[in-house]
C-alpha positions as CSV (number, residue, x, y, z in Angstrom):
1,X,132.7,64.1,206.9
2,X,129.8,62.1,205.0
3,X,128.4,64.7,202.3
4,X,132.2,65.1,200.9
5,X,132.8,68.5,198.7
6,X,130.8,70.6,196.4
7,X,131.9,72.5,193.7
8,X,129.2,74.6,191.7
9,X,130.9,75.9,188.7
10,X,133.2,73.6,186.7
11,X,135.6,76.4,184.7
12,X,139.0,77.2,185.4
13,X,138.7,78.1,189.4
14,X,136.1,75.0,190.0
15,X,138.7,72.6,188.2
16,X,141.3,73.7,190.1
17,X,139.5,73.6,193.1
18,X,139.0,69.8,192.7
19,X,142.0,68.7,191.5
20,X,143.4,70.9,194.8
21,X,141.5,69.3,197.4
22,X,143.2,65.4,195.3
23,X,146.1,67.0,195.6
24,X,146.2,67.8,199.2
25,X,145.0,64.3,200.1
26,X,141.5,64.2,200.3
27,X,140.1,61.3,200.0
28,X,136.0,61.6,200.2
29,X,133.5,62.6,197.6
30,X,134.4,65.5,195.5
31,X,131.6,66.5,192.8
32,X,132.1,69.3,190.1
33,X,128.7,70.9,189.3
34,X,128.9,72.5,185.3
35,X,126.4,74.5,183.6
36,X,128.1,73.4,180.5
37,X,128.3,70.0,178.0
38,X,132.1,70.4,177.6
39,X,134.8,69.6,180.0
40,X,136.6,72.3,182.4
41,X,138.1,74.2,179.6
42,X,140.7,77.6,179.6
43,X,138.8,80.5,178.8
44,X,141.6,82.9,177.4
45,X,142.1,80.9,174.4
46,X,138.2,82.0,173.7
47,X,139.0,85.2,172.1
48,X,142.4,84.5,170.7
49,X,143.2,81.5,169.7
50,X,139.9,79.4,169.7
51,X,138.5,82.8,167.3
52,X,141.2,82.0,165.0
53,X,141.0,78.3,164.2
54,X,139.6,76.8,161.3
55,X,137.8,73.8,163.9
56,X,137.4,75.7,167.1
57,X,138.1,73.8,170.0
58,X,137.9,73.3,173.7
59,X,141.3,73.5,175.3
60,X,140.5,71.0,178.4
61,X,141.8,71.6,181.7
62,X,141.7,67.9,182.6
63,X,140.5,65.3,180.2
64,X,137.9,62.5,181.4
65,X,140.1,60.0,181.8
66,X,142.1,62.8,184.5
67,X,138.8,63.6,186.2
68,X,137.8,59.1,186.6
69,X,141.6,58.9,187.7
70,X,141.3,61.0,190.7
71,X,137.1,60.0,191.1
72,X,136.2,63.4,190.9
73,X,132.2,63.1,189.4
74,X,131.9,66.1,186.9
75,X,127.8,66.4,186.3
76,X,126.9,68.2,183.4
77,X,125.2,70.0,182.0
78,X,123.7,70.7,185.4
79,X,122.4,73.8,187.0
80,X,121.9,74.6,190.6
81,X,118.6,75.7,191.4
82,X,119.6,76.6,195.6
83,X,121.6,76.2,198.3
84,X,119.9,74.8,201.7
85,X,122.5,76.0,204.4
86,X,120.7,74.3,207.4
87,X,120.4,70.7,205.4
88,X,123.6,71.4,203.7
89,X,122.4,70.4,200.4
90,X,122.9,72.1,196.7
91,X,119.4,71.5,194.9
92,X,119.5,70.3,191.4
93,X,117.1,72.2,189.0
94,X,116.2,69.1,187.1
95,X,115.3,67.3,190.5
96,X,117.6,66.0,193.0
97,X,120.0,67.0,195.2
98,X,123.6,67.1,196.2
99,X,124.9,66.8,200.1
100,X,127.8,68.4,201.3
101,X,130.3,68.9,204.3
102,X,131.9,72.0,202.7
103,X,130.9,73.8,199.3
104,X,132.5,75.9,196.8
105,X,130.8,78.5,194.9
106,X,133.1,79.4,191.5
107,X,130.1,80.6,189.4
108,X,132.2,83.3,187.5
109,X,130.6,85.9,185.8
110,X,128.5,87.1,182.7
111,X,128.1,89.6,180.6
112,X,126.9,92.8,181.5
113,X,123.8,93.1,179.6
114,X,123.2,96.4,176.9
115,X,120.1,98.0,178.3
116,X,118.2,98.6,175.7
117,X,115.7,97.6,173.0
118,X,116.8,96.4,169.5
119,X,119.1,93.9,170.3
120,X,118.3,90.4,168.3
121,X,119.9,87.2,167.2
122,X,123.0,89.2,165.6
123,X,123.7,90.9,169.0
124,X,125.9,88.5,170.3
125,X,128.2,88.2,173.9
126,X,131.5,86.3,174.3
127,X,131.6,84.3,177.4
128,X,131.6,80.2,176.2
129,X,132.7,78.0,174.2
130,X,129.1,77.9,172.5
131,X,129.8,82.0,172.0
132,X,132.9,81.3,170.0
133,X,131.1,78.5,167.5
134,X,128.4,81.6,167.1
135,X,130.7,84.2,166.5
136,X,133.2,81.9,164.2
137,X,131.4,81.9,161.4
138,X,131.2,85.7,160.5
139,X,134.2,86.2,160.9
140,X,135.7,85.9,157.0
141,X,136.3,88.1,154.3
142,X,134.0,90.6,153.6
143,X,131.9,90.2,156.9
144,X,131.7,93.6,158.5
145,X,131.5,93.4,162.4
146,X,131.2,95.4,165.3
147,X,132.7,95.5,168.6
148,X,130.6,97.5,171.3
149,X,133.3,98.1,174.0
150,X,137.2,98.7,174.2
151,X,138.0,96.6,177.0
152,X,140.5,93.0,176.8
153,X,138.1,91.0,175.5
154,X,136.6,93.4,172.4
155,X,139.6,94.4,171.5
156,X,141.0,90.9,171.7
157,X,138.7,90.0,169.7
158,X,139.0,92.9,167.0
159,X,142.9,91.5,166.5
160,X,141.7,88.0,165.3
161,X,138.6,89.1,163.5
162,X,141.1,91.2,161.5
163,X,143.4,88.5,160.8
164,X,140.9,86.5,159.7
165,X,140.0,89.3,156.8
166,X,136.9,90.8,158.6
167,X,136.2,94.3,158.6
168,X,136.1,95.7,162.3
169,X,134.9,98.6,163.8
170,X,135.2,99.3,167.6
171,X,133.2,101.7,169.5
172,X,133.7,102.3,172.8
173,X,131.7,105.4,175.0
174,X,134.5,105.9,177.0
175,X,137.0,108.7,175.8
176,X,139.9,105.8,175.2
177,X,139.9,102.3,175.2
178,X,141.0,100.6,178.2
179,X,139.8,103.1,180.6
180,X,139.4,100.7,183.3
181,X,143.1,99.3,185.0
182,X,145.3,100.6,181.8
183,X,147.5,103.5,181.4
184,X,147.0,105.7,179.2
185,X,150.8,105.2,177.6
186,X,150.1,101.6,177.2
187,X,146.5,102.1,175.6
188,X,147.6,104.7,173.0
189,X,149.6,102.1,171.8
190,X,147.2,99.4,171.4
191,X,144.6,102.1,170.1
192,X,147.5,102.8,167.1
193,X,148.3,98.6,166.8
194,X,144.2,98.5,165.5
195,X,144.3,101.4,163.2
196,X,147.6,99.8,161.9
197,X,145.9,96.6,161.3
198,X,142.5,98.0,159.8
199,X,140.3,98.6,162.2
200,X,138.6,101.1,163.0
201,X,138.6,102.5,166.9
202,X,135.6,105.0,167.7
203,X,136.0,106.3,170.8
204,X,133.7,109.2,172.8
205,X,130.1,108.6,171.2
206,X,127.8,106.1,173.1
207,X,124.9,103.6,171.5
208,X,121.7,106.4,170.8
209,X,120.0,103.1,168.9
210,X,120.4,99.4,167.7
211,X,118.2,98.0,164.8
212,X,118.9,94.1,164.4
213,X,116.6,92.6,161.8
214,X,118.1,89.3,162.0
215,X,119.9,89.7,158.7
216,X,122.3,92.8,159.8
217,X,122.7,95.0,162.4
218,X,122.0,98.7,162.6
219,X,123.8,101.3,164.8
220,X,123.3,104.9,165.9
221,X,125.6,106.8,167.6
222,X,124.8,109.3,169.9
223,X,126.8,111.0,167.6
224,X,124.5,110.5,164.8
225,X,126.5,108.1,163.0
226,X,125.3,105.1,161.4
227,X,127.2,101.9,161.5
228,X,125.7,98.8,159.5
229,X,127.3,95.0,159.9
230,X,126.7,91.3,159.9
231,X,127.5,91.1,163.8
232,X,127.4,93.3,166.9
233,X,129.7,91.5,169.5
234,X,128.9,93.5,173.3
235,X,131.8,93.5,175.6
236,X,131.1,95.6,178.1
237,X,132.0,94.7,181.3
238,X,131.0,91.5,183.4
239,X,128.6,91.2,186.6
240,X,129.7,88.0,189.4
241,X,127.6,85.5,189.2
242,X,125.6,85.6,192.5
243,X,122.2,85.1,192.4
244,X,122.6,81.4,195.0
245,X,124.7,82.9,197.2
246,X,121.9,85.8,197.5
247,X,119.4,82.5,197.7
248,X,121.5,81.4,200.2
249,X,121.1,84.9,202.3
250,X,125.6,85.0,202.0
251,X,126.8,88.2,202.5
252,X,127.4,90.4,199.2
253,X,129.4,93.0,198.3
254,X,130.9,93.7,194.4
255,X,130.7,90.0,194.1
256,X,130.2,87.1,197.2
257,X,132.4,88.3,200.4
258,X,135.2,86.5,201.4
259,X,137.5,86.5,204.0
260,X,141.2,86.0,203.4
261,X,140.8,82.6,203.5
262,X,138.1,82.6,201.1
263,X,135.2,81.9,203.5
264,X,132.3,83.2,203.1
265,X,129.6,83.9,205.4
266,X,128.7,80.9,206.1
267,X,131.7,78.8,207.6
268,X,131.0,75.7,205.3
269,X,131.1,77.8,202.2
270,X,133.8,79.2,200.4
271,X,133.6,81.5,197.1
272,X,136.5,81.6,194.8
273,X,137.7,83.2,191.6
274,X,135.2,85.9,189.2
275,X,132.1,85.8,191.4
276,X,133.7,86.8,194.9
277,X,135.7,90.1,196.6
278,X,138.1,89.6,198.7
279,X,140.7,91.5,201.1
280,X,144.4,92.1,199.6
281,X,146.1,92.2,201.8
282,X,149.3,93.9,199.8
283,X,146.8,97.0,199.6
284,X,146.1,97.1,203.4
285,X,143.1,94.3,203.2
286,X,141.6,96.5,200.0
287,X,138.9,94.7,199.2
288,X,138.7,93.9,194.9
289,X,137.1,91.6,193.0
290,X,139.1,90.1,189.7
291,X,138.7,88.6,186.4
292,X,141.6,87.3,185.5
293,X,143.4,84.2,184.7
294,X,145.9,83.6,186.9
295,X,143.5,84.5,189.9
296,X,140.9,82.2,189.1
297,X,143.7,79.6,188.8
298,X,145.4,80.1,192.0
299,X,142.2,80.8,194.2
300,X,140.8,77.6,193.2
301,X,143.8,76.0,194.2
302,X,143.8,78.2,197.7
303,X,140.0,77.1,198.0
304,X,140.8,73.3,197.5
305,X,143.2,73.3,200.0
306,X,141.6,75.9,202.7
307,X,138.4,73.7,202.3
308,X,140.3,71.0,203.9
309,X,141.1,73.6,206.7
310,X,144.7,74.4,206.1
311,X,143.7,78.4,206.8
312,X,145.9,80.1,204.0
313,X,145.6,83.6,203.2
314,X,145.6,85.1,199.6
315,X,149.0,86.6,199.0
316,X,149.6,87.1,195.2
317,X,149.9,90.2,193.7
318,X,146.8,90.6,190.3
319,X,147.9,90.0,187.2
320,X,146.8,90.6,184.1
321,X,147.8,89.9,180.5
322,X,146.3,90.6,176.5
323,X,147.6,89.3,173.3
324,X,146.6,91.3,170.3
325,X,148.4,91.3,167.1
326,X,152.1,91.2,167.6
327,X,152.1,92.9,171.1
328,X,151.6,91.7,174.4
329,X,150.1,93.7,177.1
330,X,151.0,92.8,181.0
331,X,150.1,94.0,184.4
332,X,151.3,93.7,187.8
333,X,149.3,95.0,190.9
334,X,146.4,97.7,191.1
335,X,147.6,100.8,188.8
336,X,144.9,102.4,190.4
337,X,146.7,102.8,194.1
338,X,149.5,104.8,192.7
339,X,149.9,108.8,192.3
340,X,153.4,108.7,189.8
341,X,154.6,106.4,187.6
342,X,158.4,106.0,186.0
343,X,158.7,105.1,182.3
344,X,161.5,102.4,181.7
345,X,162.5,101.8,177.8
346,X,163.6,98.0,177.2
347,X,163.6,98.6,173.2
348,X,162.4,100.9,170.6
349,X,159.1,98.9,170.8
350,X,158.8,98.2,174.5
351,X,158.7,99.8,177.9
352,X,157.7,99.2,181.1
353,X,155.8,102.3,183.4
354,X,156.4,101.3,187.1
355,X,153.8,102.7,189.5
356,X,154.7,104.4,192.8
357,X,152.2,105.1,195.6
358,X,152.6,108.6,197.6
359,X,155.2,107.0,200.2
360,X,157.3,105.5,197.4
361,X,156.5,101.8,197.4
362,X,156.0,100.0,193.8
363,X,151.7,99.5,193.8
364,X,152.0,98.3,190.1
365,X,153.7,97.8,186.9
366,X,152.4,98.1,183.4
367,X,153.9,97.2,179.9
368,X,153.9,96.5,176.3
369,X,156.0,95.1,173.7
370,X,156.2,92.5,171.1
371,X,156.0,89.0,172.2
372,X,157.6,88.4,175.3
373,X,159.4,91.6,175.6
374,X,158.1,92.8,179.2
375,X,157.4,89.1,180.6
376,X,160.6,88.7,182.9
377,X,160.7,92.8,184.3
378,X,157.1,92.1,184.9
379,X,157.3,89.4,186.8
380,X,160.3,91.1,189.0
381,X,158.4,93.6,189.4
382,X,155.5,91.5,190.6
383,X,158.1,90.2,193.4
384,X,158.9,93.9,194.1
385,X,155.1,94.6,194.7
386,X,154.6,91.5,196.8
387,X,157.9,93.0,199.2
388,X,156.2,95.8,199.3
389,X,159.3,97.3,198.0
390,X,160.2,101.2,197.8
391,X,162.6,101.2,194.8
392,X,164.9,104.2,194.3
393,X,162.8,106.1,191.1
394,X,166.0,106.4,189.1
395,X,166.9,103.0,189.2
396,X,163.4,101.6,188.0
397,X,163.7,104.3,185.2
398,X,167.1,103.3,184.1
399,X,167.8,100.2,181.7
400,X,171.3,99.7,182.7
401,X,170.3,98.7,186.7
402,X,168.5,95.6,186.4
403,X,165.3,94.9,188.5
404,X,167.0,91.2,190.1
405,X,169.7,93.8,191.9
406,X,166.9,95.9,193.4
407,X,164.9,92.5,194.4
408,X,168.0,91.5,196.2
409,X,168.6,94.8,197.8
């Protein structure tokens, strides 16, 4: 190998990636391509954590003294403007290029735009680090902001802009909150954890009109209601990122296409985390695209190594997890594969709804509590899901028959 690896996004799945490919022995040229000033930085922190503190700051994945350690050459901020598959080179958009024997593409997502006309410097997205220093500041006492969309991140973001003494209002078109992946259990109770804290949840009515003058924002609801504040932040949805794999002529489908292995199209490139879809093959080779976490973590450690030809197949089972307020919010597996579900109660304030497909086996679980209340019957469950399991509905339902016994049976 001569041109060494290529990684074209440097966030959580493109860190991983090249820390991977040190890991697994590789000793040739490894070269993280960013978009971004900062280092490789965790992204969940964004709308929780990082919101909340007085000095926002990156939280790093690997420092600079990590990256020099294992010579991996981070370039940024750099954009790549194309890839040439027959020369097997990444083109720089500033001028230059980059060779390569085998190339990952981890270029996440962004935002889904809101189509339509009005929106100005106070219609804001959450996506970076740079979004978080924008959004910081209104977020005091007396600032009055608005959250357009009730998915994770919005509603993540409500929670802290709340603590932090702003008034909030939500609105979401949809006729709940959470609509996409989310029970409707588990969302009624996050819907009633925001009214509880302040804020205000509008659900049903879409966006007839936005007015943003630069000095406060102006929204009509289809409803005909007027909503005035400081700050619209949009979260509604994201798109993959795949505008050089198109360049590139790889195939696309709800994201870059991937084999099991993570390969794309083209043998020498691989696609990994937000931007790709890929075959699970715990849902019969279903193929799903994710944002999330946990998957951009261990599919840029599954890239690193399958760059380096070790041929392993993405096993894990999705997962998904929210803070907001006191509660925390965790999925296991695709809710949307099942036709029942079983309620278990593990306290007054948290339960557990275990999701059955038609033939019985556990396709998902879903819960809610207070701090860590749901973590370990989750991540049983999880190991049920990944067996494939078909757990007796009466035992998942009852409190007294722990999940480890029907693991081991």
């Amino acid at each position: 190998m001569d041109g060494g690896m290529v990684i074209v996004g440097a966030g959580e799945c493109g860190a991983r990636a090249a820390l991977a490919l040190r890991e697994h022995g590789y000793d040739g040229p490894v070269t993280l391509v960013g978009d971004e000033p900062h280092l490789p930085y965790e992204r969940p922190p964004l709308s929780k954590d990082a919101m909340m503190a007085d000095t926002p700051a990156v939280q790093a994945i690997a420092s600079e003294a990590e990256l020099a350690d294992k010579s991996i050459t981070h370039l940024r901020p750099v954009t790549v403007a194309s890839v040439d598959r027959a020369a097997k080179r990444v083109k720089l958009a500033k001028g230059g290029e980059l060779a390569y024997d085998r190339l990952l593409l981890a270029t996440g997502a962004t935002p889904r735009r809101l189509p339509m006309p009005g929106l100005g410097a106070r219609c804001v997205y959450l996506r970076t680090f740079s979004d978080v220093l924008a959004i910081r500041q209104h977020l005091k006492p007396q600032s009055r902001i608005v959250i357009v969309g009730g998915g994770f991140i919005g509603l993540e973001l409500a929670a802290a802009a709340r603590r932090l003494g702003a008034a909030v209002t939500v609105v979401e078109a949809q006729p709940r909150i959470l609509m996409r992946g989310v029970p409707t259990e588990i969302a009624a109770v996050v819907h009633a954890a925001h009214e509880a804290h302040g804020a205000e949840i509008v659900c049903g009515s879409g966006i007839a009109a936005i007015d943003d003058d630069g000095q406060k924002v102006r929204l009509t609801l289809a409803n005909g209601r007027v909503i005035d504040a400081d700050l619209a932040v949009i979260g509604i949805g994201a798109v993959p990122n795949t505008g050089l794999a198109e360049q590139a002529g790889l195939r696309i489908e709800n994201g870059i296409a991937v084999d099991a292995m993570l390969r794309s199209s083209d043998p020498d490139i691989f696609a990994a985390g937000d931007c790709c879809s890929f075959p699970l093959s715990v849902y019969g080779g279903r193929r799903v695209r994710l944002e999330a976490w946990r998957n951009a973590q261990d599919q840029g450690a599954l890239a690193g190594a399958n760059m380096l030809g070790l041929d392993l197949p993405v096993s894990s089972v999705p997962w998904f997890w929210s803070d907001q307020y006191e509660l925390t919010m965790q999925i296991a597996g695709l809710c949307d594969e099942a036709e029942t579900a079983v309620r278990r109660d593990i306290s007054e304030n948290a339960f557990i709804l275990f999701h059955l497909a038609g033939d019985g086996r556990l396709v998902a679980a879903s819960g809610i509590g207070p701090d860590n209340a749901v973590a370990r019957d989750i991540r049983l469950a999880e190991m049920l899901i990944a067996k494939r399991a078909r757990p007796d509905p009466d035992a998942l339902a009852s409190p007294d028959i722990k999940l480890k016994k029907l693991l081991a049976g």
